[in-house]
VEXROMI-318766 format. One line per 5 residues: for each residue x, y, z of C-alpha. Coordinates in steps of 0.001 Angstrom, whole numbers. Example, Ala and Ser with C-alpha at 12.3 -4.5 7.8 and 13.67 -1.06 7.14 Angstrom:
12300,-4500,7800; 13670,-1060,7140
END
This chain:
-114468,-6608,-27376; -111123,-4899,-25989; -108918,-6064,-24975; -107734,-5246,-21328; -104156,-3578,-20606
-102419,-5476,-18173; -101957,-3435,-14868; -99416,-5765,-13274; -96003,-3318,-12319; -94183,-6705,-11481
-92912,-6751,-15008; -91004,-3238,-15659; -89795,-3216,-12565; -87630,-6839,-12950; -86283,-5297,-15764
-85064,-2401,-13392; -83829,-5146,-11225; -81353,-6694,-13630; -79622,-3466,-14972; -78931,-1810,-10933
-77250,-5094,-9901; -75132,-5671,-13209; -72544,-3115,-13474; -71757,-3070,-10141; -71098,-6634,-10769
-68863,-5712,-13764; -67060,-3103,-11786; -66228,-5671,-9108; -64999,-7753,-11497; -62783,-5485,-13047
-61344,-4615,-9590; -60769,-7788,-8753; -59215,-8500,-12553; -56833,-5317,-11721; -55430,-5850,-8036
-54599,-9795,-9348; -52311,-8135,-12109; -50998,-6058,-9625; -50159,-8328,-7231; -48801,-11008,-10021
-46380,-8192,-11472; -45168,-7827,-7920; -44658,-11420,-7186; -42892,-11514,-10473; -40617,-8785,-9973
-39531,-10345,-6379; -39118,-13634,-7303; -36656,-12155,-9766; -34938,-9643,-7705; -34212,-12256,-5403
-32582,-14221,-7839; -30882,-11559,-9153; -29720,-10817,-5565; -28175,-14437,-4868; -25544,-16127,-6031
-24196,-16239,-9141; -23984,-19857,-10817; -22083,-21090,-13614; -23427,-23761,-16255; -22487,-26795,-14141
-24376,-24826,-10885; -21165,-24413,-9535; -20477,-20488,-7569; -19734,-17796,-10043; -16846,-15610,-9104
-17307,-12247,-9421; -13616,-10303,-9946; -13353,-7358,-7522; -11791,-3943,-8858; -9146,-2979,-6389
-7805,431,-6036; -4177,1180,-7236; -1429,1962,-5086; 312,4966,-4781; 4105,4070,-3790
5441,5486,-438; 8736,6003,1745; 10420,2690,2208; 10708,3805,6141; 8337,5461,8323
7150,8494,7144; 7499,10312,10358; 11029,10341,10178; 10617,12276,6892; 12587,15699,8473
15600,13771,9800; 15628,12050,6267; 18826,12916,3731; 19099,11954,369; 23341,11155,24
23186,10411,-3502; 21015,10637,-6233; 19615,8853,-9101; 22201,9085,-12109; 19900,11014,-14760
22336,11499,-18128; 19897,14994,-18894; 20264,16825,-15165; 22748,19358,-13970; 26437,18593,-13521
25893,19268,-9999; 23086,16460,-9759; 24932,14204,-12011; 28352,14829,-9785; 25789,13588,-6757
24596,10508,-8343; 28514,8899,-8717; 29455,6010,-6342; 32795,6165,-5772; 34732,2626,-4648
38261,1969,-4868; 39152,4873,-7263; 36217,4095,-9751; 32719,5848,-10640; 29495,4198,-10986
26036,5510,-11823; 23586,5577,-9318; 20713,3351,-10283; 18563,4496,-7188; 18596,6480,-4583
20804,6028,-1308; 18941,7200,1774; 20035,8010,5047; 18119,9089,8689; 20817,10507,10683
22952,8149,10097; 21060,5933,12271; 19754,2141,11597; 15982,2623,11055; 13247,149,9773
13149,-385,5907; 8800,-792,5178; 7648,-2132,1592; 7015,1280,-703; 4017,-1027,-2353
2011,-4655,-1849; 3647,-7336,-3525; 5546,-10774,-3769; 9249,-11146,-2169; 10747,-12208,-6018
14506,-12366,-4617; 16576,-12050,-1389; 20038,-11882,-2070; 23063,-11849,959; 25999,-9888,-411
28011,-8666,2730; 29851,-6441,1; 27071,-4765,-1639; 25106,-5249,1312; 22049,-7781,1672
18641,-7110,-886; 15151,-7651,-987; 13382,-7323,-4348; 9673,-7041,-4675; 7497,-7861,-7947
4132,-5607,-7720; 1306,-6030,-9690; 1564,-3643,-12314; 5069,-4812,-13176; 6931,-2539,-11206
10316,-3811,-9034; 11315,-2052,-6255; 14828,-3138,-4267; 15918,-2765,-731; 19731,-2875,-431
21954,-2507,2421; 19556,-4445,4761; 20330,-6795,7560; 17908,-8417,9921; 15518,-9284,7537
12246,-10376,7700; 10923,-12069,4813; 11547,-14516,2445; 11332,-15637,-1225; 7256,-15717,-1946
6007,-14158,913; 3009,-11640,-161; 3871,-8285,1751; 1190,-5375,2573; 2912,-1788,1668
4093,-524,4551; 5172,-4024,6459; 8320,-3825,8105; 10844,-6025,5992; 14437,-5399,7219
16970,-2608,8847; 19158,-285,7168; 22810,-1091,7519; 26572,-214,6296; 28517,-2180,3417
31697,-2162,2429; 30615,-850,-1284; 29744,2807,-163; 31267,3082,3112; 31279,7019,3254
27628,6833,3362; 26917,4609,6584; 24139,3361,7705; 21919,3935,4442; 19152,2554,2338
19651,2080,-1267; 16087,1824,-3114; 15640,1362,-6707; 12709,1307,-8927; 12897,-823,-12192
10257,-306,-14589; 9643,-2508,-17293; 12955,-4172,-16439; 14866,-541,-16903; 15753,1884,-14009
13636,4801,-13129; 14342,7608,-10585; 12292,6988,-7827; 11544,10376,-7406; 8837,10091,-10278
6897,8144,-8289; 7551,9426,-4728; 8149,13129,-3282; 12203,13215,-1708
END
């Protein structure tokens, strides 16, 4: 007796069933697998900007500070620069390896003796004018000498010194900060160089030695 073949189609066509809805399934879950990586990478990186972006702390969680770079300053005229043209330089810094002509220029003459110019003595016409901090720094000394004539010294940050001498009305006082350019005194007379008037005598000390101000500044 044979055996019948069974005609039911029910059978293959489960099996077709299965296999249409499974990889879509798989796909699906892939794409779901790769947008939550994505968007846990981007919560990551976030989280960790933002706490790169605050504050800084220090071990106890106290603020962190951060030292700010400033830019160095370039000295300038110890008056206002717009009186530049009317400005005369009546004598010169005392430099041992310049012409006799220059040297002859940088001797201050008092009472029948020479002495070396340590600076420069600056004049505007003869006229009192305002005497402005050539750099930012702290007011180290102020010194009234009616002989030599009144001074200001300033300490700077990179160890330059730069004196004001000659000065009356002044402004400041011992450990006051200054801003370059703030108005600090007036240029007077003193009985130490009277043949040059009303003047400014500015120095420069460098590492605790003279300099020639005009290696820092264009006369």
């Amino acid at each position: 007796m044979r055996e019948e073949k069974s005609n039911n189609p029910s059978l293959p066509k489960k099996s077709s069933k299965k296999q249409t809805w499974l990889w879509p399934a798989i796909y699906v879950g892939f794409s779901l697998l790769f947008v939550g990586m994505i968007w846990g990478y981007n919560a990551f990186i976030g989280s960790d900007s933002d706490v790169a972006d605050g504050p800084r702390t220090d071990a106890n969680g106290a603020p962190e500070e951060v030292a700010v770079t400033s830019q160095k300053e370039n000295m300038k005229f110890p008056f206002d620069e717009a009186a530049l043209d009317q400005m005369t330089i009546l004598q010169d810094f005392y430099d041992p390896t310049a012409s006799e002509e220059s040297q002859e220029n940088s001797l201050l003459v008092f009472n029948q003796t020479y002495e070396t110019n340590s600076g420069v003595t600056i004049s505007v016409e003869g006229e009192p004018f305002e005497v402005f901090a050539a750099m930012s720094g702290t007011v180290k000394e102020v010194n009234l000498d009616p002989f030599l004539g009144d001074e200001i010294v300033l300490e700077h940050e990179d160890g330059l010194i730069t004196q004001y001498r000659s000065v009356k009305e002044i402004l400041v006082k011992v450990g006051d900060h200054v801003k370059q350019g703030q108005a600090m005194a007036t240029a007077t007379e003193n009985e130490f160089n009277p043949t040059a008037g009303v003047h400014l005598q500015f120095e420069v000390f460098e590492n605790g030695e003279a300099v020639n101000p005009r290696n820092y500044l264009a006369f």
